[in-house]
Structures are given as C-alpha cells and as structure tokens.
PDB file of N, CA, C, O and CB in Angstrom:
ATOM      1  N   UNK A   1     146.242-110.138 -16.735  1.00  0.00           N
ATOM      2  CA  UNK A   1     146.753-110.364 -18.067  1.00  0.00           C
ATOM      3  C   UNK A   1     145.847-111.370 -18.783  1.00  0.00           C
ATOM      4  O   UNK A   1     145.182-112.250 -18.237  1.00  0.00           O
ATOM      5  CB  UNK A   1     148.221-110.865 -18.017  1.00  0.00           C
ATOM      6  N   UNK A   2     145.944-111.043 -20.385  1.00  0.00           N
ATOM      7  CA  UNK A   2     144.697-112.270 -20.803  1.00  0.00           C
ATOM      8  C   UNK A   2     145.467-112.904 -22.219  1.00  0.00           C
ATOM      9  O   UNK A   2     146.102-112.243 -23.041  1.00  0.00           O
ATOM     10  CB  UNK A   2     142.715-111.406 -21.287  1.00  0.00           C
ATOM     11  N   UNK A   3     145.209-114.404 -22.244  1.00  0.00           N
ATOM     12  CA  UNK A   3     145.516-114.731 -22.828  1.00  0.00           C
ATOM     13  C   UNK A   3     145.213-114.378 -24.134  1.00  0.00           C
ATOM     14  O   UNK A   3     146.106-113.777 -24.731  1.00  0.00           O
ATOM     15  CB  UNK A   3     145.484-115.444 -22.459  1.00  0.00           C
ATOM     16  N   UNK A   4     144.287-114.575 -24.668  1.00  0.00           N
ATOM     17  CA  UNK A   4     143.541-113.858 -26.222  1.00  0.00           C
ATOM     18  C   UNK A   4     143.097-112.948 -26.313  1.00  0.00           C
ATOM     19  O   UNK A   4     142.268-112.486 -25.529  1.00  0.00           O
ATOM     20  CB  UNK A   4     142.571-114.306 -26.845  1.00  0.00           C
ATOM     21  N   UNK A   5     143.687-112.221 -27.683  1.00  0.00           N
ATOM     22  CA  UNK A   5     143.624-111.170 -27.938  1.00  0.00           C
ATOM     23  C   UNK A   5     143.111-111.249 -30.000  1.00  0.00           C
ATOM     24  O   UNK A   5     143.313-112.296 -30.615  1.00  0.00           O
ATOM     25  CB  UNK A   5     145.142-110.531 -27.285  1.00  0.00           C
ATOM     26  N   UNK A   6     142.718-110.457 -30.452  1.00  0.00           N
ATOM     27  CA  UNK A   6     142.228-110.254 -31.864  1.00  0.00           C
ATOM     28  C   UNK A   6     142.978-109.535 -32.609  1.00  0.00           C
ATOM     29  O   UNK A   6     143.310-108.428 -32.186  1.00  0.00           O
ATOM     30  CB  UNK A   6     141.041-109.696 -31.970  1.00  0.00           C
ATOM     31  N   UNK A   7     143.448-110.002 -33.951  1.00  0.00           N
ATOM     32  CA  UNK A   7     143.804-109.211 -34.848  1.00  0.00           C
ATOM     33  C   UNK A   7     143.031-109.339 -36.104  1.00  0.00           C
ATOM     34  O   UNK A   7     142.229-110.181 -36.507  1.00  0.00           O
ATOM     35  CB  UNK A   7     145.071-109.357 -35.008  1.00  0.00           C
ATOM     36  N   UNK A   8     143.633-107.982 -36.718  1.00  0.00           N
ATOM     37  CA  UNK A   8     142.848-107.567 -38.001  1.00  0.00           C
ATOM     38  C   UNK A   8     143.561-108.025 -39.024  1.00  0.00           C
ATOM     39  O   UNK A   8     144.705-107.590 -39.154  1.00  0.00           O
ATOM     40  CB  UNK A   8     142.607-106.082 -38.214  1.00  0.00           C
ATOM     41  N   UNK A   9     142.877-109.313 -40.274  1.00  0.00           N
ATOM     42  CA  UNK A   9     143.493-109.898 -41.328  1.00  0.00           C
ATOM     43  C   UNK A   9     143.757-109.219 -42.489  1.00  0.00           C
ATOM     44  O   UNK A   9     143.167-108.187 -42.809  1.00  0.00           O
ATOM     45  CB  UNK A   9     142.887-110.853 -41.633  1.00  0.00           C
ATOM     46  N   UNK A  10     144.335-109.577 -42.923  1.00  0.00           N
ATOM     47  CA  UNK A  10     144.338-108.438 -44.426  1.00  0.00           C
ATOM     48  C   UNK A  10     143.274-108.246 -45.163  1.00  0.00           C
ATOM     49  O   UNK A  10     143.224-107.106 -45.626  1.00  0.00           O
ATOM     50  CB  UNK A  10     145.235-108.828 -45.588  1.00  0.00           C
ATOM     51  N   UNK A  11     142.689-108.707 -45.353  1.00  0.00           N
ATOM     52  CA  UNK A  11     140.933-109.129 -46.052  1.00  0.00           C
ATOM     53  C   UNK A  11     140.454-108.096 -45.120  1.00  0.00           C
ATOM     54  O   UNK A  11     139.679-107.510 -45.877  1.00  0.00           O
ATOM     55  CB  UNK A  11     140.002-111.077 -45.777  1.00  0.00           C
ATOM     56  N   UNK A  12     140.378-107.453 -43.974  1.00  0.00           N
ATOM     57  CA  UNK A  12     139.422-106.711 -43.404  1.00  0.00           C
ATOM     58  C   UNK A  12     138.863-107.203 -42.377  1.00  0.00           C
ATOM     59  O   UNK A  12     138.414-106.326 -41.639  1.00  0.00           O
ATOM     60  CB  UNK A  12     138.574-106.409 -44.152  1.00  0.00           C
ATOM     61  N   UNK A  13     138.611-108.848 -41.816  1.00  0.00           N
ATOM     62  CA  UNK A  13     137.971-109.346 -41.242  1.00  0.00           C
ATOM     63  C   UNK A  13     139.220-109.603 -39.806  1.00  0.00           C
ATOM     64  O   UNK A  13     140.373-109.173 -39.837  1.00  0.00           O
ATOM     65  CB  UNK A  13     137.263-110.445 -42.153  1.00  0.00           C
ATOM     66  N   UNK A  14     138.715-110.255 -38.850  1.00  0.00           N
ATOM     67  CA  UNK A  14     139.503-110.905 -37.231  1.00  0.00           C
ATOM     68  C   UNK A  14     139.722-111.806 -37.181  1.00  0.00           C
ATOM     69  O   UNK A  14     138.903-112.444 -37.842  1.00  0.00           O
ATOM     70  CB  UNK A  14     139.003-110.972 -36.008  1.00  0.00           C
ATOM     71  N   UNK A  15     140.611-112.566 -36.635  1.00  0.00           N
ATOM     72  CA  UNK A  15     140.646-113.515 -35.756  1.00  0.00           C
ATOM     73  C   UNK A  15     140.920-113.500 -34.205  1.00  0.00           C
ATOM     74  O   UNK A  15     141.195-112.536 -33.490  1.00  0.00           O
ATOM     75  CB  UNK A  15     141.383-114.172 -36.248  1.00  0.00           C
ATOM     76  N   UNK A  16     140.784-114.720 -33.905  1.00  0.00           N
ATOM     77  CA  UNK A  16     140.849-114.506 -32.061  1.00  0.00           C
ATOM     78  C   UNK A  16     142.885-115.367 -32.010  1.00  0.00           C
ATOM     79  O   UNK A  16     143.094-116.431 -32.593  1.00  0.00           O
ATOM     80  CB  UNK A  16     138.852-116.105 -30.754  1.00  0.00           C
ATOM     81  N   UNK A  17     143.795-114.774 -31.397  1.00  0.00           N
ATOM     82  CA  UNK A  17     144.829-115.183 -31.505  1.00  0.00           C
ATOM     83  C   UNK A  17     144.970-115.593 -30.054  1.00  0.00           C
ATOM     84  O   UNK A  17     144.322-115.030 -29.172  1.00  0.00           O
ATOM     85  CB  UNK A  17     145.711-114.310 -32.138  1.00  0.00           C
ATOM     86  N   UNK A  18     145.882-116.647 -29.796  1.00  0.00           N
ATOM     87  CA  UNK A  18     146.418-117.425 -28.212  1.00  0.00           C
ATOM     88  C   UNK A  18     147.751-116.328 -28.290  1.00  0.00           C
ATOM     89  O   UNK A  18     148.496-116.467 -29.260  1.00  0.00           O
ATOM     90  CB  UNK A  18     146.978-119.714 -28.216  1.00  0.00           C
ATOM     91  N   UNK A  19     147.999-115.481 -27.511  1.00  0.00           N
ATOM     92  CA  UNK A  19     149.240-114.596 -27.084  1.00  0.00           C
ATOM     93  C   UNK A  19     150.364-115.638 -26.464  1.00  0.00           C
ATOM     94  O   UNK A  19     151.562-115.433 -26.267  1.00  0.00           O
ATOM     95  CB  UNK A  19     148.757-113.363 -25.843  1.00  0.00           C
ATOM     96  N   UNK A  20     149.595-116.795 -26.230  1.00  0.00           N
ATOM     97  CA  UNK A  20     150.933-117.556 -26.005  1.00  0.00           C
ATOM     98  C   UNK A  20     151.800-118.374 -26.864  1.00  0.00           C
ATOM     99  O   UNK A  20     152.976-118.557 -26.550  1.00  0.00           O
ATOM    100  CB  UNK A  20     150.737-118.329 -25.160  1.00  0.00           C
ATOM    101  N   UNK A  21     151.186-118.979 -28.149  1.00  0.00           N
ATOM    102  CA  UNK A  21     151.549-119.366 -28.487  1.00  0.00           C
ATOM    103  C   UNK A  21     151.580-118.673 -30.036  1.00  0.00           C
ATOM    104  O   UNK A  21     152.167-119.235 -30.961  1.00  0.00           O
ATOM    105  CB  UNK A  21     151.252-120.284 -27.996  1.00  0.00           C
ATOM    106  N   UNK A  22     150.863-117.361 -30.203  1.00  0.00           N
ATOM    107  CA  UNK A  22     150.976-116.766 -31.454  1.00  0.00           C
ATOM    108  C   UNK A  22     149.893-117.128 -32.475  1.00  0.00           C
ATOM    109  O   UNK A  22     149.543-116.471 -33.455  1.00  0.00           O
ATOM    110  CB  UNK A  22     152.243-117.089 -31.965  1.00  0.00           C
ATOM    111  N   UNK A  23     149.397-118.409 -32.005  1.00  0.00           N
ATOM    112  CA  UNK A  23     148.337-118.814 -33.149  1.00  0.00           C
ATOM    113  C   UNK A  23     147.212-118.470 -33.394  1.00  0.00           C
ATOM    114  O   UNK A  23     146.652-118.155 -32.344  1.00  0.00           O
ATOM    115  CB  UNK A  23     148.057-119.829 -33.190  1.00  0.00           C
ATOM    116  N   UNK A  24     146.448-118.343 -34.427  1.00  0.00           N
ATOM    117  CA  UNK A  24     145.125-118.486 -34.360  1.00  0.00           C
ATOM    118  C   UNK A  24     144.454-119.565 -33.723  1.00  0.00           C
ATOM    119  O   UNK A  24     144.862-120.664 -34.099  1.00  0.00           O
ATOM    120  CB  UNK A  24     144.748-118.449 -35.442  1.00  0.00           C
ATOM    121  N   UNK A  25     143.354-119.591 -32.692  1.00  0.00           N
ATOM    122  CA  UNK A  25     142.486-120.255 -32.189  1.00  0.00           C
ATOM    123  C   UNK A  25     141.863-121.161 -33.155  1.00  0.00           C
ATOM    124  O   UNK A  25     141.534-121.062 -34.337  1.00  0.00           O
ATOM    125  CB  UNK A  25     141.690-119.471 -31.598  1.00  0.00           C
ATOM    126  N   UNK A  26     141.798-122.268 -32.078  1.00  0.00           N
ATOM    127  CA  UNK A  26     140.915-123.314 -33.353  1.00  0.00           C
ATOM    128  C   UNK A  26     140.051-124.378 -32.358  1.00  0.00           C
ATOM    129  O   UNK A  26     140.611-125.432 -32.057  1.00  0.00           O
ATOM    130  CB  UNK A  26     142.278-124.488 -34.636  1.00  0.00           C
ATOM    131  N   UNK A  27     139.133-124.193 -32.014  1.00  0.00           N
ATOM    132  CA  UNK A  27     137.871-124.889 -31.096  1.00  0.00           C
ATOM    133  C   UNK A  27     137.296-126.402 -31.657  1.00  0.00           C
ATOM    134  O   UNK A  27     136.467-126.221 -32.549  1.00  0.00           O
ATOM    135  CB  UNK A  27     136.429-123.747 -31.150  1.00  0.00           C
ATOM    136  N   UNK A  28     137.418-127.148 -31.501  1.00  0.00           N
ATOM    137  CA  UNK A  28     136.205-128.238 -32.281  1.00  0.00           C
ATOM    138  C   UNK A  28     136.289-128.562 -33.793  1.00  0.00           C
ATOM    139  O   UNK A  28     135.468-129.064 -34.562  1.00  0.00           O
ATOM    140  CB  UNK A  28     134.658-127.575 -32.189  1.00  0.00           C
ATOM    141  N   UNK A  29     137.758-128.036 -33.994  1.00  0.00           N
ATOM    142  CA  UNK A  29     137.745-128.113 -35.723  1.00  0.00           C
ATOM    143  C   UNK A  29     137.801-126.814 -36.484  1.00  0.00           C
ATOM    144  O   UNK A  29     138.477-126.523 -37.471  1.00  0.00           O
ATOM    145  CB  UNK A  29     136.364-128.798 -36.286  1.00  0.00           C
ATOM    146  N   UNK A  30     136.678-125.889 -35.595  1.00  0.00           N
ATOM    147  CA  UNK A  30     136.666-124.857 -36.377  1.00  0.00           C
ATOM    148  C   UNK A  30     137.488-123.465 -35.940  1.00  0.00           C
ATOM    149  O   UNK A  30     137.260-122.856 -34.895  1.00  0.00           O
ATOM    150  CB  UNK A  30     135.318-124.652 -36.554  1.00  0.00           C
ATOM    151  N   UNK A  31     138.526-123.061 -36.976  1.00  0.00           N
ATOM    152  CA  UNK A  31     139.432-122.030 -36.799  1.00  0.00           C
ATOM    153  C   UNK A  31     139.055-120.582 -36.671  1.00  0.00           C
ATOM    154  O   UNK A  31     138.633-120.128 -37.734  1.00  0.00           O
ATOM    155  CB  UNK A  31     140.222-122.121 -37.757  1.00  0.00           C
ATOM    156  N   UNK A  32     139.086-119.766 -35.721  1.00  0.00           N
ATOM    157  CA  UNK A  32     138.462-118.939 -35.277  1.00  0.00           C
ATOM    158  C   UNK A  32     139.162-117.644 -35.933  1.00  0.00           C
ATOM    159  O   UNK A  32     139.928-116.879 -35.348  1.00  0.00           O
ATOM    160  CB  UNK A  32     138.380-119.113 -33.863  1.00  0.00           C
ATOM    161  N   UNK A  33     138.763-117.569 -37.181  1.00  0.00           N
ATOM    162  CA  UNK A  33     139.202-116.399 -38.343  1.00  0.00           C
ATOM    163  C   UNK A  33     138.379-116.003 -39.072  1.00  0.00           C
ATOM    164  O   UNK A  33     137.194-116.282 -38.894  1.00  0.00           O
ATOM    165  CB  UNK A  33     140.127-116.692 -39.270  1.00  0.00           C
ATOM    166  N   UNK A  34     138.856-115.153 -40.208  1.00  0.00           N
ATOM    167  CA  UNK A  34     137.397-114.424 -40.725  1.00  0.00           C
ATOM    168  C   UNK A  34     135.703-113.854 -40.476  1.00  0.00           C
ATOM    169  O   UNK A  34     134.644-113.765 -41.097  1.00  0.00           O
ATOM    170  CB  UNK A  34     137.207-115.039 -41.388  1.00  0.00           C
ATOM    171  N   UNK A  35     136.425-113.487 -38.810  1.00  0.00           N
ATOM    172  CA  UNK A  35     134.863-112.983 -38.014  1.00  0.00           C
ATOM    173  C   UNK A  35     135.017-111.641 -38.123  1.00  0.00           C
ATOM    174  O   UNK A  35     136.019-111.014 -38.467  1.00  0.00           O
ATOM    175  CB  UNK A  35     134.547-113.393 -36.236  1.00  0.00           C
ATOM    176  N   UNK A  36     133.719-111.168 -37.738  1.00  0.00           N
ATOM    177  CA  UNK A  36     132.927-109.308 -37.714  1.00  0.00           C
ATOM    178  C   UNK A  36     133.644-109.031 -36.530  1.00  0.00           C
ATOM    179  O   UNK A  36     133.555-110.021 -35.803  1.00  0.00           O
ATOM    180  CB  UNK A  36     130.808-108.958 -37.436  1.00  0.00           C
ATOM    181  N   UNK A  37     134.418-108.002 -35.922  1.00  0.00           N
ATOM    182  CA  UNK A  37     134.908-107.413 -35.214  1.00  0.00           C
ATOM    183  C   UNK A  37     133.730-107.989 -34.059  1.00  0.00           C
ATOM    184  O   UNK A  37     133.865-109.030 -33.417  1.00  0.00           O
ATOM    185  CB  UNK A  37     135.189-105.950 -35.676  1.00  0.00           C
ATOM    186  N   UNK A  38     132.991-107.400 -34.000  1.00  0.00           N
ATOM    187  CA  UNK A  38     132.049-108.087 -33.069  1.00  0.00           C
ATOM    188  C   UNK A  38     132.327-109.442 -32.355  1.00  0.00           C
ATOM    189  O   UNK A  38     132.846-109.505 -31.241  1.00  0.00           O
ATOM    190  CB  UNK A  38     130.915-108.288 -33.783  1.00  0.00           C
ATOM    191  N   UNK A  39     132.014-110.312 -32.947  1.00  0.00           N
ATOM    192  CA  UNK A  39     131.972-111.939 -32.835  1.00  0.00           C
ATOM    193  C   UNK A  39     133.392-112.320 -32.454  1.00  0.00           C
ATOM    194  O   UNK A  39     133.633-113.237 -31.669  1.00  0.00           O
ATOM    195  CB  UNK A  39     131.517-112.760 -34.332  1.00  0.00           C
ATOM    196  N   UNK A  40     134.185-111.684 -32.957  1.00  0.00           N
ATOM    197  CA  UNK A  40     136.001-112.170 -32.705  1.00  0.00           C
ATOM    198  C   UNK A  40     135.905-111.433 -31.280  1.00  0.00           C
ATOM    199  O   UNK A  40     136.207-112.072 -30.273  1.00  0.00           O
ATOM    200  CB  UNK A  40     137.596-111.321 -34.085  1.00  0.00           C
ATOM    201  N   UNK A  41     135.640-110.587 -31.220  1.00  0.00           N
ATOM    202  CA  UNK A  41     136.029-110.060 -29.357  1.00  0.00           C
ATOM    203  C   UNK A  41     134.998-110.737 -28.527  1.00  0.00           C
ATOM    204  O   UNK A  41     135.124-111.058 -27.345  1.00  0.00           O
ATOM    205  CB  UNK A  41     135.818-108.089 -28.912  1.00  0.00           C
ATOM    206  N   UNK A  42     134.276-110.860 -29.060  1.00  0.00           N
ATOM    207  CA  UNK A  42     133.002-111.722 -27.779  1.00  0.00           C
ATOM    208  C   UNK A  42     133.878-112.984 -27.712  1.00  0.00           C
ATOM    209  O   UNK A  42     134.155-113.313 -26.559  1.00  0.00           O
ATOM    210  CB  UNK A  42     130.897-112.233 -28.463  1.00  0.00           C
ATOM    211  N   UNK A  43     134.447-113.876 -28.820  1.00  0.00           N
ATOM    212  CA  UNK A  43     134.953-115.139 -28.376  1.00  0.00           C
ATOM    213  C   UNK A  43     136.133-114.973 -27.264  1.00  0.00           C
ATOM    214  O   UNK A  43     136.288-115.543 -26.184  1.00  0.00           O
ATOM    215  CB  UNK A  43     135.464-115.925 -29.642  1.00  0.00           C
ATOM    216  N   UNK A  44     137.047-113.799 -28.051  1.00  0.00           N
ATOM    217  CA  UNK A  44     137.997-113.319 -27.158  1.00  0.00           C
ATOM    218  C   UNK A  44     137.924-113.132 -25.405  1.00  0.00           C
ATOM    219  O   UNK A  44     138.647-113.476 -24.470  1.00  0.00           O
ATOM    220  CB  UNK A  44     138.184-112.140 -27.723  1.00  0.00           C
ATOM    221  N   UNK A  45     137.092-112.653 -25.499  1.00  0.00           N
ATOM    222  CA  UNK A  45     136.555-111.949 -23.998  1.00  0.00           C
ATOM    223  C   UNK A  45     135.824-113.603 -23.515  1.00  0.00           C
ATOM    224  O   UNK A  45     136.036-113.896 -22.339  1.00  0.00           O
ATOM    225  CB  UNK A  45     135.002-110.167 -24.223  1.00  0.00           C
ATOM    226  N   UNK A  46     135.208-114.390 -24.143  1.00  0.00           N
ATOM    227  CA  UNK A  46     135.039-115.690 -23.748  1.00  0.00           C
ATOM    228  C   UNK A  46     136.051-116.257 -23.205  1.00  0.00           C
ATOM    229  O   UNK A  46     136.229-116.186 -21.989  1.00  0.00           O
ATOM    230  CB  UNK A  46     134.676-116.409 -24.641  1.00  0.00           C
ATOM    231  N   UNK A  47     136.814-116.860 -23.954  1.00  0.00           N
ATOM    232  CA  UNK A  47     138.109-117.381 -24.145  1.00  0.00           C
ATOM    233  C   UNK A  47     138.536-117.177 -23.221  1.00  0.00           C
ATOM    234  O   UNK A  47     138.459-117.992 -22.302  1.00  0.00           O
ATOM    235  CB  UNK A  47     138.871-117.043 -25.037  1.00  0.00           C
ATOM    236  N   UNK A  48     139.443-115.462 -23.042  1.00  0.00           N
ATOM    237  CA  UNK A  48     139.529-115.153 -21.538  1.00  0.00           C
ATOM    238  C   UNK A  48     138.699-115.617 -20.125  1.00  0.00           C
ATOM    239  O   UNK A  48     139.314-116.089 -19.168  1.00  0.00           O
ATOM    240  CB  UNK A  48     139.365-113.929 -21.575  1.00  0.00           C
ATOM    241  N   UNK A  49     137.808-115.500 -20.120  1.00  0.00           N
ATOM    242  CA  UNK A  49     136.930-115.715 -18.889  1.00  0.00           C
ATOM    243  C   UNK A  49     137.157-117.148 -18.570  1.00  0.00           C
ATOM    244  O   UNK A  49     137.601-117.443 -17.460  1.00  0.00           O
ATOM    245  CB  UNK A  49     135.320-115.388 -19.124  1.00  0.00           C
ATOM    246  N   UNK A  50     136.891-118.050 -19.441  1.00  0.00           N
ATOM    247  CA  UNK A  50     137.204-119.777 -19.266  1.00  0.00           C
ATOM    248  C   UNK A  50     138.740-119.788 -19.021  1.00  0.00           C
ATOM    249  O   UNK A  50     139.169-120.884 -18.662  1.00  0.00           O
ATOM    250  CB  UNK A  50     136.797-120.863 -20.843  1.00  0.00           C
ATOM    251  N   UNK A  51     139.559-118.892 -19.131  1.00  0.00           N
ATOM    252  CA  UNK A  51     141.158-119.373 -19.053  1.00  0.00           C
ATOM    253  C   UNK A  51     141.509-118.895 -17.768  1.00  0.00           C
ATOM    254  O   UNK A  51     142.401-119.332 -17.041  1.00  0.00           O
ATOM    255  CB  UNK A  51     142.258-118.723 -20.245  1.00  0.00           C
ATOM    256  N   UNK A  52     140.407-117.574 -17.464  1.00  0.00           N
ATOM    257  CA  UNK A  52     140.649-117.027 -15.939  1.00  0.00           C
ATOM    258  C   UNK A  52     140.399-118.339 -14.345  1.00  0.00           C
ATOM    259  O   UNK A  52     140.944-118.598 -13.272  1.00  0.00           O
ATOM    260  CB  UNK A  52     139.246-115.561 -15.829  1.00  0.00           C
ATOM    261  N   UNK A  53     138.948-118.903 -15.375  1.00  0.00           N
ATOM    262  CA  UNK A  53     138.375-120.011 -14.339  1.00  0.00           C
ATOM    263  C   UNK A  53     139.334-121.026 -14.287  1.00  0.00           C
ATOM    264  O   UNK A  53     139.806-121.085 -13.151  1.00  0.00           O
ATOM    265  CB  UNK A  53     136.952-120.688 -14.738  1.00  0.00           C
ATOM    266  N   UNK A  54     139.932-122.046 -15.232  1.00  0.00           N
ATOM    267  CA  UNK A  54     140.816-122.894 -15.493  1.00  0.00           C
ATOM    268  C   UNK A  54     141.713-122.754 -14.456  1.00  0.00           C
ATOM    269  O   UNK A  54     142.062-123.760 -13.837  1.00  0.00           O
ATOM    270  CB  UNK A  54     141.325-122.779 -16.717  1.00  0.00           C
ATOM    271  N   UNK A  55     142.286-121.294 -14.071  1.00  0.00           N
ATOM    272  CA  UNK A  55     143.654-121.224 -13.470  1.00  0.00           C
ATOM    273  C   UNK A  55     143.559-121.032 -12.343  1.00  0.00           C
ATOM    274  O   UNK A  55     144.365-121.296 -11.451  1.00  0.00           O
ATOM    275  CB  UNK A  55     144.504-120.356 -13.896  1.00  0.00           C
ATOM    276  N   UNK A  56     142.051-120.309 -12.261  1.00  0.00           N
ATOM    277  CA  UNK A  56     141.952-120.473 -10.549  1.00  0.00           C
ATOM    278  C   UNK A  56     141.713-121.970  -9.951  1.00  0.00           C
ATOM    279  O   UNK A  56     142.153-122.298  -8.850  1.00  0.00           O
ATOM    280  CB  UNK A  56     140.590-119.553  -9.962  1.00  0.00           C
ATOM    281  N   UNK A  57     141.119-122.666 -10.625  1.00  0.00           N
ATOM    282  CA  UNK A  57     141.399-124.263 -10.388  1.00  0.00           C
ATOM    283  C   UNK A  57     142.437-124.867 -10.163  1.00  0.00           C
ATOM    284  O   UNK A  57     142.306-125.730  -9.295  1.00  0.00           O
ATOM    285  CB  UNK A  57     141.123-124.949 -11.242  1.00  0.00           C
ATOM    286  N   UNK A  58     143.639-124.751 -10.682  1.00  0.00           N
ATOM    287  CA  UNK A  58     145.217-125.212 -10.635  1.00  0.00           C
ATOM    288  C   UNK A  58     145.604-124.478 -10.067  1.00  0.00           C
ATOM    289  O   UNK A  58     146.806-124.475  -9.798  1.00  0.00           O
ATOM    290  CB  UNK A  58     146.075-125.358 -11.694  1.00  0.00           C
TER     291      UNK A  58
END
C-alpha cells in the first residue's frame, strides 16, 4: 500500500496528495501542486519509496 498518490486540479495541472491525511504535500516550504503529470508522479513514486524505507526502520 502507498502512501501518496496524485490528483488532477481543476486548472488541468497535479498535485502529489498524503492518502493519510488528505492533504496536499508540502516539502521545505514548497507545496507540491501545479506540476506536469510527469513531475507529480515521479515525486509521488519518490515519496513512496522514502516512506517504504522509513517503515522498514521502525
């Protein structure tokens, strides 16, 4: 199961969303919205991979 997943904004463009908590992602300040389909699933599929490692740690 993965935590982030992408949706499509009304404008046309993505964001990367936390399935747990419903929100849009927000890294370092910067809110992870208005990306190219592209770029929103690569963070996504990031995102995932660092949340996979995290948990095998705990």
């Amino acid at each position: 199961m993965h935590r982030y997943d992408i949706d499509l904004d009304p404008e046309g463009t993505w964001s990367v969303v936390d399935l747990d908590t419903g929100l849009t992602c927000e890294i370092g300040g910067l809110v992870l919205e208005g990306l190219r389909f592209k770029i929103a699933d690569q963070l996504a599929s990031l995102l995932n991979d660092m949340d996979r490692q995290r948990r095998r740690l705990h």
